[in-house]
N, C-alpha and C positions, 0 to 999 in steps of 0.2 A: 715579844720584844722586836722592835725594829730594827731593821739591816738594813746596809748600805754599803751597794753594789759598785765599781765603776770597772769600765769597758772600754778600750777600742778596737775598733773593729777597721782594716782595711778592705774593702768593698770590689767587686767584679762587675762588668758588664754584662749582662749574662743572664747574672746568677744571682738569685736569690740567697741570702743570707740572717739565719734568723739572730736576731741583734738583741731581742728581750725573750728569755723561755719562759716556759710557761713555768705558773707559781701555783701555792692552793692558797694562797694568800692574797688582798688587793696589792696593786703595785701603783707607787706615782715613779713617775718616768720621767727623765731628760734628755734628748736626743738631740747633739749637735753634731752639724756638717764642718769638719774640720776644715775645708776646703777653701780656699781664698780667691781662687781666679773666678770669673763669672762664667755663667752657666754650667756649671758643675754641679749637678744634682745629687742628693738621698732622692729614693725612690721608696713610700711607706708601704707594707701591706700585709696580706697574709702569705702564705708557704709560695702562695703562684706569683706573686708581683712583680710584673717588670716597668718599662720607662711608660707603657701605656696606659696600663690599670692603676697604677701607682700615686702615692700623694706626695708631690715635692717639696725639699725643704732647699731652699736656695743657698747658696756657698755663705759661710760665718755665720747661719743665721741656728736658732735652738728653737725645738718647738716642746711643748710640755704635755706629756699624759696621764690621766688615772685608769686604769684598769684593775676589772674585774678578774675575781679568780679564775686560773688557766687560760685568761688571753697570755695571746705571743706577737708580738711585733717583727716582721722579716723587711730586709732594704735589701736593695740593687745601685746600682747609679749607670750613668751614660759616661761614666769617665774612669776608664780603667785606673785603680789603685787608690782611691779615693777614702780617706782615710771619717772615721764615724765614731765618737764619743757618746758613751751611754751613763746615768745615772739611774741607778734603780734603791727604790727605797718600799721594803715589804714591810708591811704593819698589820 
């Protein structure tokens, strides 16, 4: 049976925060940057991700994923308190 997940998550500089856990299930994913001012970044990755290794998602913007059983998605950003929307849908 399918679920449906929703998330937010306010984000640290720093600090990795894991934003999707892990499932034994596939998961389609929606991750939006709640953030409206410009250059205020999500930062995507695994457990170690920061502003460097990272994949950015720009302020207002959603980016969409399917993953496989037991991926995890973790974010950071460059702007303290940053606030991060998740949808997760296990099937």
């Amino acid at each position: 049976m399918a679920e449906l997940t929703s998330n937010q998550f306010t984000l640290g500089t720093g600090v990795a925060t894991q934003i999707v856990p892990f499932h034994n299930a596939p998961q389609m994913v929606t991750i939006h940057n709640q953030e409206k001012t410009a250059n205020r970044y999500v930062f995507l990755g695994g457990s170690n991700v920061t502003t460097a290794n990272g994949t950015h998602i720009d302020n207002s913007e959603t980016q969409h994923f399917t993953l496989l059983p037991g991926a995890t998605i973790w974010a950071t950003t460059n702007y303290e308190g940053l606030n991060c929307g998740v949808i997760r849908q296990t099937f």
